[in-house]
N, C-alpha and C positions, 0 to 999 in steps of 0.2 A: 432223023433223030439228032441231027447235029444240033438244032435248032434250041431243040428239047434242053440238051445237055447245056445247051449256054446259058439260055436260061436259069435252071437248078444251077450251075456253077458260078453267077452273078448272086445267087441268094445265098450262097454257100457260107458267108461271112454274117456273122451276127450285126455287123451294125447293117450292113447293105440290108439285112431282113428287116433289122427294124424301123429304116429308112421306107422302104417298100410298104411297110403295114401301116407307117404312118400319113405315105402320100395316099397309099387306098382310105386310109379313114376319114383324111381331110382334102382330100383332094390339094391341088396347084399350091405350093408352098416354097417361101423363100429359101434359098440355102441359109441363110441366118439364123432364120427361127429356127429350119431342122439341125444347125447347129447348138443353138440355145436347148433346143427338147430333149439332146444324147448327148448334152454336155462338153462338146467335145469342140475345138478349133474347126473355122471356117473352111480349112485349105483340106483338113481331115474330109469333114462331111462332102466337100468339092470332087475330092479324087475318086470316094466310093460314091459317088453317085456318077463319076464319068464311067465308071465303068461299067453300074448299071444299063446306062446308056447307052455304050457298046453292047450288051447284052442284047439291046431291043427291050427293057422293063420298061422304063422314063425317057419323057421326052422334055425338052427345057427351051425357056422362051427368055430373052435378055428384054428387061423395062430400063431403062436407064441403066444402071453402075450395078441392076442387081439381075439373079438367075432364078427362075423361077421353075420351080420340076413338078412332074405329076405322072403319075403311071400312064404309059404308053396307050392307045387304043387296041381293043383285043384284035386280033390278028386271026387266032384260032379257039377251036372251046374248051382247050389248055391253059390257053391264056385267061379266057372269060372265068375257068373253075379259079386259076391259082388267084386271081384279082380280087373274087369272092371269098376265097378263104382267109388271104391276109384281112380282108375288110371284117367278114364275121369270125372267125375261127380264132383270130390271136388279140382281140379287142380286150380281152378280158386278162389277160398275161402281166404280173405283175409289171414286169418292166416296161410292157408297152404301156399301162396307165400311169406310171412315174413321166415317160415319154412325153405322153400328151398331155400330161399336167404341166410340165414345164414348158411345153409347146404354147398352152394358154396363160401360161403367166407372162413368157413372147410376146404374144400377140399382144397381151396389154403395155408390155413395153414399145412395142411397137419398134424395138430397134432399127431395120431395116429405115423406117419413114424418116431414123434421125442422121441418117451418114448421107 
């Protein structure tokens, strides 16, 4: 159950959730853009996602200067349900679509390809 608990207590924070719902929806993404998507400072988005990563939710790959995250591989079919429900169940939440909308206005900035 410990595992359990780390889990649930890594999503426990509203941005870590919406970080989470938005690597489930788009899969492998820069810390930039998912900074640019919640608005929020680089160093912000960095920390809640190190700690997702302590949790076991994300895993992160370095290309050059940048960090790149994505939901963990499911492990268990805890893991495979919560993976599912971020992806379908909170897709339609208002904030998560402010999120991703600004996630895709990102991507067209492409920040990340200009630093």
């Amino acid at each position: 159950m410990q595992e359990e608990a780390a889990l649930f207590k890594a999503l426990s924070d509203p941005t870590r959730l919406r970080l989470a719902v938005l690597l489930a929806i788009r899969g492998e993404t820069c810390v930039c853009d998912l900074a640019a998507a919640l608005d929020e400072p680089d160093y912000k988005i960095s920390r809640h996602l190190g700690i997702l990563r302590s949790g076991g939710l994300v895993e992160a790959r370095r290309e050059g200067a940048w960090m790149y995250y994505r939901l963990s591989e499911d492990r268990t079919d805890l893991e495979k349900c919560l993976h599912d429900c971020l992806r379908e169940c909170l897709t339609k939440h208002p904030t998560v679509r402010e999120d991703q909308n600004r996630l895709q206005d990102a991507r067209r900035g492409a920040k990340c390809d200009e630093r």
